[in-house]
MARDRENKOL-829504 format. One record per atom (N, C-alpha, C): x, y, z. Coordinates in steps of 0.1 Angstrom, whole numbers, plus 5000, padded with zeros to 4 digits. Each point is the difference from the previous one (the first is absolute). Layout:
BEGIN
XYZ;...
END
This chain:
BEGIN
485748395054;501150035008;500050155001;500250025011;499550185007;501850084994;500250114988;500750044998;501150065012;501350005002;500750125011;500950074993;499950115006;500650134992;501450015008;501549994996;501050025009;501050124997;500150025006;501250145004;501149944990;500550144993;501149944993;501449965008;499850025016;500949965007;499949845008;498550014995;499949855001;500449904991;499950034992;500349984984;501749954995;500450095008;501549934999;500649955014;499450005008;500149915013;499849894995;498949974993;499949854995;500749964990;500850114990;500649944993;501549955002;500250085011;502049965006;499049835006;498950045008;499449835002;500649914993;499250024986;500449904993;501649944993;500550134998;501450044995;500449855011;500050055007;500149905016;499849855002;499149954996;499149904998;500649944983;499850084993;500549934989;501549984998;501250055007;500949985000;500749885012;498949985008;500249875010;499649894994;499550014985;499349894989;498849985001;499250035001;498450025001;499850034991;499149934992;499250044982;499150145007;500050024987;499050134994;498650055009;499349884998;498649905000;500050005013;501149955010;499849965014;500050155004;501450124998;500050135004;498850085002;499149974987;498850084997;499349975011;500049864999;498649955012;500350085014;501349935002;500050125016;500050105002;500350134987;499850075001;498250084998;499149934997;498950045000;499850084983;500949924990;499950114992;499849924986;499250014990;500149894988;501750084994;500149904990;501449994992;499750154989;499050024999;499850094987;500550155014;499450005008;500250105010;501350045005;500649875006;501649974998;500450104988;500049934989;500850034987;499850204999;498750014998;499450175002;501050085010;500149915010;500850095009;501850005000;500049904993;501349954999;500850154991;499049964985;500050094991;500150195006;499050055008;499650075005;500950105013;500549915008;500450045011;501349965005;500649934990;501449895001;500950094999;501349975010;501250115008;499450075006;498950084997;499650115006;500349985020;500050095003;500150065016;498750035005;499749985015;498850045002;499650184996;501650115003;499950115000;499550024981;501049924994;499250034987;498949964994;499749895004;498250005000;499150114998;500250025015;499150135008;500350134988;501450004997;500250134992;499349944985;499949924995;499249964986;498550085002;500049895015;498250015003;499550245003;500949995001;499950264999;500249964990;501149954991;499850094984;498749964992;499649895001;498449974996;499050085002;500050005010;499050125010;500050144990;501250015003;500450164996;499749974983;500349964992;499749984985;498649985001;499549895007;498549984997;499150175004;500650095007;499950135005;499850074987;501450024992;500150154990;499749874990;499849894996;499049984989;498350044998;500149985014;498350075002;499950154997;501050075005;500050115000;500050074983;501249944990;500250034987;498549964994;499449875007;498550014990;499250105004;500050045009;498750125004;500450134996;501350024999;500750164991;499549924985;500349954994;499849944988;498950024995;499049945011;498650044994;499250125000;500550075012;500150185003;500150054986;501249964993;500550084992;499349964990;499649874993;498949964992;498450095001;499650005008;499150095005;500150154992;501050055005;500150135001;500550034983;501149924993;499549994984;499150014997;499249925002;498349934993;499250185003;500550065012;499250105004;500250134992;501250014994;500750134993;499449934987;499949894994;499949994986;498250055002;498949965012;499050024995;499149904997;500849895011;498749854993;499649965010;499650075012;499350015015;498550034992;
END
């Protein structure tokens, strides 16, 4: 089965879906199915993206960005600076 990647605004489109669906009495099991999604996927996203707004989504999905950014950044100063130790003690 060919993976799909969805928007986190897709993501909770489907889940007011379900919200939806499961409070008109629809099991779990049936929700999943129409929604195109296994139950472990459901639950991930449940866990994941539940209350959320589509605006705060979006704003999760920059602060990621932006952290996955200045984590990159603190390792490459880090190792700069590793470097430049190693270079003043004289073990180049």
């Amino acid at each position: 089965m060919k993976k799909k990647r969805h928007s986190s605004e897709q993501i909770i489109r489907k889940l007011r879906e379900a919200e939806a669906m499961m409070s008109s009495g629809r099991g779990l099991a049936e929700v999943c199915q129409q929604l195109a999604v296994s139950e472990q996927t459901f639950h991930r996203w449940r866990n994941q993206y539940g209350g959320m707004k589509a605006d705060d989504a979006k704003h999760l999905k920059e602060l990621e960005i932006e952290n996955r950014r200045l984590k990159k950044a603190v390792a490459d100063l880090t190792l700069d600076k590793q470097i430049l130790e190693e270079a003043l003690k004289g073990k180049w």
